[in-house]
LUMTOR-591148 format. One line per field, with one value per atom (N, C-alpha, C): residue number from 0; residue in three letters; atom name; chain; y, z negated, x negated. Coordinates in nm, 3 decimals, decimal comma. Example, Ala and Ser with C-alpha at 12.3 -4.5 7.8 and 13.67 -1.06 7.14 Angstrom:
REM residues 2
nr	(0 | 0 | 0 | 1 | 1 | 1)
rest	(ala | ala | ala | ser | ser | ser)
atom	(N | CA | C | N | CA | C)
kette	(A | A | A | A | A | A)
Y	(-0,569 | -0,450 | -0,330 | -0,225 | -0,106 | 0,003)
Z	(-0,780 | -0,780 | -0,780 | -0,708 | -0,714 | -0,787)
X	(-1,319 | -1,230 | -1,320 | -1,285 | -1,367 | -1,290)
***
This chain:
REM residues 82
nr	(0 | 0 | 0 | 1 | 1 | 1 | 2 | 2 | 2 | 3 | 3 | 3 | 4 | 4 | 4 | 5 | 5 | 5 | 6 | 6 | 6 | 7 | 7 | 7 | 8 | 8 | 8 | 9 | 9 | 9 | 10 | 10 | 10 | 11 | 11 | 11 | 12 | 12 | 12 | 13 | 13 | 13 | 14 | 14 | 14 | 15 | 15 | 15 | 16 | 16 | 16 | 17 | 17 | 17 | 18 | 18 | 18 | 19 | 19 | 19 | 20 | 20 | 20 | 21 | 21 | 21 | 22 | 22 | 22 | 23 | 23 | 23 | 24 | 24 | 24 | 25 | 25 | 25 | 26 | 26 | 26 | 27 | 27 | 27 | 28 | 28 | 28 | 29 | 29 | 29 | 30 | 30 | 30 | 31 | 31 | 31 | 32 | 32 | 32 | 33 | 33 | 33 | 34 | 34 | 34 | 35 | 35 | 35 | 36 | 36 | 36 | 37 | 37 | 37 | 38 | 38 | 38 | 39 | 39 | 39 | 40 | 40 | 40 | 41 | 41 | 41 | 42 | 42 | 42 | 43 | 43 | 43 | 44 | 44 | 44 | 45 | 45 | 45 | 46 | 46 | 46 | 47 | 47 | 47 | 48 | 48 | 48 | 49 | 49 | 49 | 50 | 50 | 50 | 51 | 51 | 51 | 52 | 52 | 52 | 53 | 53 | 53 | 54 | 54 | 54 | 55 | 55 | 55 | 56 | 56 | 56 | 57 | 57 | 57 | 58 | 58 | 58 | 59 | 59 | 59 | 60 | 60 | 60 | 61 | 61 | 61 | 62 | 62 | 62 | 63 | 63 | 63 | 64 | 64 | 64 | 65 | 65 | 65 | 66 | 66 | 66 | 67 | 67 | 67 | 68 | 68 | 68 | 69 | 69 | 69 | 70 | 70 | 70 | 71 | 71 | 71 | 72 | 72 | 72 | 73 | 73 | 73 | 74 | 74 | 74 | 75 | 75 | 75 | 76 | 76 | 76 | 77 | 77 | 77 | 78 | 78 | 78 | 79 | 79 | 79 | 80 | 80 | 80 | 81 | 81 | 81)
rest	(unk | unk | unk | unk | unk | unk | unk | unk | unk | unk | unk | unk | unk | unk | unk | unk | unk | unk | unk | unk | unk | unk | unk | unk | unk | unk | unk | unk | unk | unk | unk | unk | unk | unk | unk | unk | unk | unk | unk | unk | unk | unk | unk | unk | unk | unk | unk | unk | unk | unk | unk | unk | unk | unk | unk | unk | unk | unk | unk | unk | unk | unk | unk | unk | unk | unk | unk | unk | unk | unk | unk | unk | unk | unk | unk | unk | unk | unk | unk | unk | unk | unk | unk | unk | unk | unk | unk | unk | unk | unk | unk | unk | unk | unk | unk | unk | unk | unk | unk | unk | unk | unk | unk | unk | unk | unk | unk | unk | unk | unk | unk | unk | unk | unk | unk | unk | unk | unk | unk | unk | unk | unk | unk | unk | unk | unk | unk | unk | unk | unk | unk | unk | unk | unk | unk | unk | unk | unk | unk | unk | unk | unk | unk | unk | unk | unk | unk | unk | unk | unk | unk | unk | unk | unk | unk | unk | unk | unk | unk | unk | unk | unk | unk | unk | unk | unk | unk | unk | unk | unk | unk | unk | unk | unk | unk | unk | unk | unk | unk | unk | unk | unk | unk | unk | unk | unk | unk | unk | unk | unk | unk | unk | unk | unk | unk | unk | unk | unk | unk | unk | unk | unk | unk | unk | unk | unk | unk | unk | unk | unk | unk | unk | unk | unk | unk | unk | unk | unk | unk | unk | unk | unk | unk | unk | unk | unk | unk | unk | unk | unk | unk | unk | unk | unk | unk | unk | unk | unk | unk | unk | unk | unk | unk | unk | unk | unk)
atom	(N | CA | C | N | CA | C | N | CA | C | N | CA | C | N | CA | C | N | CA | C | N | CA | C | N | CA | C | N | CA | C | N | CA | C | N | CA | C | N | CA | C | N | CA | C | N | CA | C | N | CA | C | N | CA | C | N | CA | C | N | CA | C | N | CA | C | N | CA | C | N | CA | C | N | CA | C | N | CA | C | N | CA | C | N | CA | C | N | CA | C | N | CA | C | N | CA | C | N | CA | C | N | CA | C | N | CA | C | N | CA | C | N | CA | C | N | CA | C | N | CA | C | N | CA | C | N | CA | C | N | CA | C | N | CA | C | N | CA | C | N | CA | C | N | CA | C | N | CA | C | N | CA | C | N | CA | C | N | CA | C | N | CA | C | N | CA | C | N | CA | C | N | CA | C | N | CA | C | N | CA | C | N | CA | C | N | CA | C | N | CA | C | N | CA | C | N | CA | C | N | CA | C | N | CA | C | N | CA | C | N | CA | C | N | CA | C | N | CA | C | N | CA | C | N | CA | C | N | CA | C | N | CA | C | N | CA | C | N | CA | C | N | CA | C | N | CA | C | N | CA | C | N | CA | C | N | CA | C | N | CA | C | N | CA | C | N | CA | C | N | CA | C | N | CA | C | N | CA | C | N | CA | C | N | CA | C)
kette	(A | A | A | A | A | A | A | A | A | A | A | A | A | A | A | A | A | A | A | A | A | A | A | A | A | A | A | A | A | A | A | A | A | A | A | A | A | A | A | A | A | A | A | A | A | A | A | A | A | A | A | A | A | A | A | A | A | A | A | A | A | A | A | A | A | A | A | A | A | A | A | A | A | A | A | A | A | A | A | A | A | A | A | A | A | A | A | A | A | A | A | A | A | A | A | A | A | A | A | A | A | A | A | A | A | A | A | A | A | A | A | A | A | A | A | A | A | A | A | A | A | A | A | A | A | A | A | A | A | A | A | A | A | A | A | A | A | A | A | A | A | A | A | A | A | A | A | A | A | A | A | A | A | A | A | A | A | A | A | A | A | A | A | A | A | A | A | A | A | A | A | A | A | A | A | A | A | A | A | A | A | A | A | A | A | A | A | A | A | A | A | A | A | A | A | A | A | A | A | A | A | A | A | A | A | A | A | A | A | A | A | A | A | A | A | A | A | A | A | A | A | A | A | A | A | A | A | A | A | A | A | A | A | A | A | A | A | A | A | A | A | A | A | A | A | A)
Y	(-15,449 | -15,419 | -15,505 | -15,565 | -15,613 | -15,647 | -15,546 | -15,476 | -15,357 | -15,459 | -15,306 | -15,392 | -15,528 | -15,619 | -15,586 | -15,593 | -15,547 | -15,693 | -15,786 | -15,862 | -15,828 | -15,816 | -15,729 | -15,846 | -15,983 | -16,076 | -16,173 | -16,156 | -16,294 | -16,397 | -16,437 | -16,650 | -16,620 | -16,499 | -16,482 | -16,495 | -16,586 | -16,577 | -16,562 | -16,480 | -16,479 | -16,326 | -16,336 | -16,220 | -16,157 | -16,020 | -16,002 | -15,961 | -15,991 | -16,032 | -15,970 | -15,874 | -15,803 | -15,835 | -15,925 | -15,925 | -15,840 | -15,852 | -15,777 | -15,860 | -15,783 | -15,859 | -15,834 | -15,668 | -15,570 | -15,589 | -15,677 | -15,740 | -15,871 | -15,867 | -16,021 | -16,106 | -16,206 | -16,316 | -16,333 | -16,307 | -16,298 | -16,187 | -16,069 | -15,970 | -16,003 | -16,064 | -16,124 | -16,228 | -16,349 | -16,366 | -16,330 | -16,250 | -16,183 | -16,099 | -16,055 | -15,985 | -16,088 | -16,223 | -16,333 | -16,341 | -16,405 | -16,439 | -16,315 | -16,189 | -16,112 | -16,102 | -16,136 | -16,109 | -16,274 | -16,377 | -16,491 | -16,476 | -16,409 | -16,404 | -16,317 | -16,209 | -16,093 | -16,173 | -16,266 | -16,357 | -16,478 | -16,515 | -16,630 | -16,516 | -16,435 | -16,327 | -16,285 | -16,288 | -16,236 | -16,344 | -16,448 | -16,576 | -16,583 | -16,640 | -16,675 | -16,542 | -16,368 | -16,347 | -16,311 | -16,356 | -16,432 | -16,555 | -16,620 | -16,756 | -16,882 | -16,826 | -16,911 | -17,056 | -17,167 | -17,244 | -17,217 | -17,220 | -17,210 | -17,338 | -17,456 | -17,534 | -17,504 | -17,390 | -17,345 | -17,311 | -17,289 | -17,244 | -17,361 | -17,482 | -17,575 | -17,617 | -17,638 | -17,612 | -17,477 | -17,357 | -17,225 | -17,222 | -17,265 | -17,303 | -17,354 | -17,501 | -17,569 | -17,546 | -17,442 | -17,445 | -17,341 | -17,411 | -17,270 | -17,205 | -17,048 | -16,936 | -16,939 | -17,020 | -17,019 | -17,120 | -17,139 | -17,244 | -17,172 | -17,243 | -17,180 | -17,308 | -17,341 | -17,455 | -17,364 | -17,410 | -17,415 | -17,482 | -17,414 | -17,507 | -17,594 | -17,696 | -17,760 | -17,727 | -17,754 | -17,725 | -17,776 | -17,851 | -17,950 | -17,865 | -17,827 | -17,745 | -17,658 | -17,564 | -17,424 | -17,447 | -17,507 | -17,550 | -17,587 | -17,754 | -17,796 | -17,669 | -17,561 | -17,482 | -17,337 | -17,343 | -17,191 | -17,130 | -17,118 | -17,045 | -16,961 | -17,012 | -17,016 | -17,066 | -17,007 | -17,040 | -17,059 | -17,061 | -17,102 | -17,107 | -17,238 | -17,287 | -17,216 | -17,188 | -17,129 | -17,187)
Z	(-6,935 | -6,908 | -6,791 | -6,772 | -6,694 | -6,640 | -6,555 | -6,546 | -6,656 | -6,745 | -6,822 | -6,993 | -6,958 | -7,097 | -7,095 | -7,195 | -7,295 | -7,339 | -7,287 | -7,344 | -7,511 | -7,605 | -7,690 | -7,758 | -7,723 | -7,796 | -7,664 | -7,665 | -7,570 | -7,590 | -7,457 | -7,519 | -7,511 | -7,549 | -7,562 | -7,415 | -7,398 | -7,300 | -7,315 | -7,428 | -7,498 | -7,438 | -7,351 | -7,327 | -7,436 | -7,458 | -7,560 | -7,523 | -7,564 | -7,502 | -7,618 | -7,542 | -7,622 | -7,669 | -7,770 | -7,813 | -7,830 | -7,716 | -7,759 | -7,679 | -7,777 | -7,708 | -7,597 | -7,619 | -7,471 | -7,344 | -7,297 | -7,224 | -7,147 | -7,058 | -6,989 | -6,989 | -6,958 | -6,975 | -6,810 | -6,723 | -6,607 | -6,571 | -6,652 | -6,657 | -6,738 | -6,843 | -6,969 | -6,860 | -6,783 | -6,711 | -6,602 | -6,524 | -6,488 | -6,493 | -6,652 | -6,654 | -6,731 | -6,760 | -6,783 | -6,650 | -6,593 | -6,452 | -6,404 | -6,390 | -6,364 | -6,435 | -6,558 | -6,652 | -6,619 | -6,617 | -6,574 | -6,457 | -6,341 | -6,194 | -6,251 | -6,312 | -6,363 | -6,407 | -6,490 | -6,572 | -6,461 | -6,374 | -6,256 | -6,187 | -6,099 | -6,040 | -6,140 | -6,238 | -6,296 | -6,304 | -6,383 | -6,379 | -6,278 | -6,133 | -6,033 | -5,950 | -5,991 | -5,954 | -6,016 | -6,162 | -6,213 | -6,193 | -6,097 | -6,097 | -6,135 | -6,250 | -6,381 | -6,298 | -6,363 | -6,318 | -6,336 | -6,254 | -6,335 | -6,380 | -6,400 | -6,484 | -6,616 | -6,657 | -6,790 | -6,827 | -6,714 | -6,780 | -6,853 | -6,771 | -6,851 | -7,018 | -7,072 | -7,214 | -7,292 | -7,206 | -7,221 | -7,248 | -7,137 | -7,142 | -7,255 | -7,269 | -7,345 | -7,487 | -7,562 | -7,654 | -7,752 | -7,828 | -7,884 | -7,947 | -7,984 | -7,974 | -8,140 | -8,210 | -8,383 | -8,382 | -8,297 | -8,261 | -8,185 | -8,165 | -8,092 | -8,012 | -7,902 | -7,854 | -7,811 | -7,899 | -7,859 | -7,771 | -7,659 | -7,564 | -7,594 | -7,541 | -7,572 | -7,516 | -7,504 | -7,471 | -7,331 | -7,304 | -7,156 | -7,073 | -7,143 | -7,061 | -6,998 | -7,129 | -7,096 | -6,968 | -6,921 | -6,852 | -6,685 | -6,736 | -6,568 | -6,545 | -6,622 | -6,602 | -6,592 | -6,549 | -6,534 | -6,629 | -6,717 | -6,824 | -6,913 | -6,879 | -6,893 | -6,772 | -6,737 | -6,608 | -6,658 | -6,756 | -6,801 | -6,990 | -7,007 | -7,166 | -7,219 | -7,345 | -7,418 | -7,449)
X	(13,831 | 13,970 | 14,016 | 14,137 | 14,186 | 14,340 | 14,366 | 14,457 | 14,518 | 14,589 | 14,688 | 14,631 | 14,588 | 14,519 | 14,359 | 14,338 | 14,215 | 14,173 | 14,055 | 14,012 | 13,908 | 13,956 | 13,850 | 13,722 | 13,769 | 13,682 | 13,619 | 13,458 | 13,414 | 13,513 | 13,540 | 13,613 | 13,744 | 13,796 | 13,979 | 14,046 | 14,137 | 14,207 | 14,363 | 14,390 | 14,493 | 14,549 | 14,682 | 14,733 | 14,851 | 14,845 | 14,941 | 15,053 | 15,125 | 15,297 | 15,363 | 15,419 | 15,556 | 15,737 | 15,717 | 15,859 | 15,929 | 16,053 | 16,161 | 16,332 | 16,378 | 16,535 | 16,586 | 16,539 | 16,543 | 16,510 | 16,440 | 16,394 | 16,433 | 16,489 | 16,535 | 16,455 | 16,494 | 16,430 | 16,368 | 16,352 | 16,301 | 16,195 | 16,267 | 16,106 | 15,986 | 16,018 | 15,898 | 15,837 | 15,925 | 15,810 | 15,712 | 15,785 | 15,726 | 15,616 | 15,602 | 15,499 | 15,405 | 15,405 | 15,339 | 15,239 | 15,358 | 15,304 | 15,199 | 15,203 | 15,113 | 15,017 | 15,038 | 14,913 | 14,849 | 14,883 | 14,823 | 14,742 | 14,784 | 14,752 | 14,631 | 14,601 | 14,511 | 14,391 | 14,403 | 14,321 | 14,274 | 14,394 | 14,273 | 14,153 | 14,230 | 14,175 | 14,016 | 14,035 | 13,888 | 13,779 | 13,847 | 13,799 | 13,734 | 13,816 | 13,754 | 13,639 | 13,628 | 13,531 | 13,447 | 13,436 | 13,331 | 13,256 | 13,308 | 13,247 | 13,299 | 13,373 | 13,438 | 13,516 | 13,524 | 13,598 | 13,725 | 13,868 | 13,940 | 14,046 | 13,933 | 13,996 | 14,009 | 13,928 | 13,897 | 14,062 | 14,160 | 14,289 | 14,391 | 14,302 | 14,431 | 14,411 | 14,258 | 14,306 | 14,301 | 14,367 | 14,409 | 14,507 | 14,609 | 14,693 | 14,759 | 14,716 | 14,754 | 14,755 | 14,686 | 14,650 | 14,757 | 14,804 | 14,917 | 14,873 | 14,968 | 14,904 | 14,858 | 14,900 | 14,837 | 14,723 | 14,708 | 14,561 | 14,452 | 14,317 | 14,243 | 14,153 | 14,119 | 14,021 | 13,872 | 13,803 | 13,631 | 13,594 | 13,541 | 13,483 | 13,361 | 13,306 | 13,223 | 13,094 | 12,997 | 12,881 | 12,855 | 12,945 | 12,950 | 13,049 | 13,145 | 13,262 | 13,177 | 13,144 | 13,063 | 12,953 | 12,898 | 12,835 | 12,916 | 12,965 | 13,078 | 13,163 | 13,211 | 13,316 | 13,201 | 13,108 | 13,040 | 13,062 | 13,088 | 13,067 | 12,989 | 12,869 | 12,743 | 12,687 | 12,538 | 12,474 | 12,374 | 12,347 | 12,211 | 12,186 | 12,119 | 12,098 | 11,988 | 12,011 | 11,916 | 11,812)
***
């Protein structure tokens, strides 16, 4: 658990975001931005690099990026090979 988001899958860095009209356009980010800040915050006390966010980031939400075996590694991800 982290904060009020539920990571339910290893690897997901996918926060779930509620469409609605009802909603301004300054509170939606807002609660981005908190849910982003939630996700460095864990990251980083895990260890995690958090360069791991820029192809997080980058990656749109009908897509998915696999990290590589090198990432998983330079980016702490893993601390140790099988």
């Amino acid at each position: 658990m982290l904060g009020n988001f539920q990571i339910p899958v290893l690897g997901s860095l996918r926060l779930p975001l509620i469409e609605s009209t009802l909603l301004p356009a300054f509170l939606a980010a807002e609660d981005i931005q908190r849910g982003q800040a939630g996700v460095l915050s864990h990251l980083d006390t895990m260890g995690v690099c958090l360069r791991l966010m820029g192809p997080a980031m980058a990656t749109s939400a009908d897509d998915i990026y696999i990290l590589s075996p090198e990432e998983l590694g330079d980016w702490f991800v893993v601390t140790e090979q099988p």
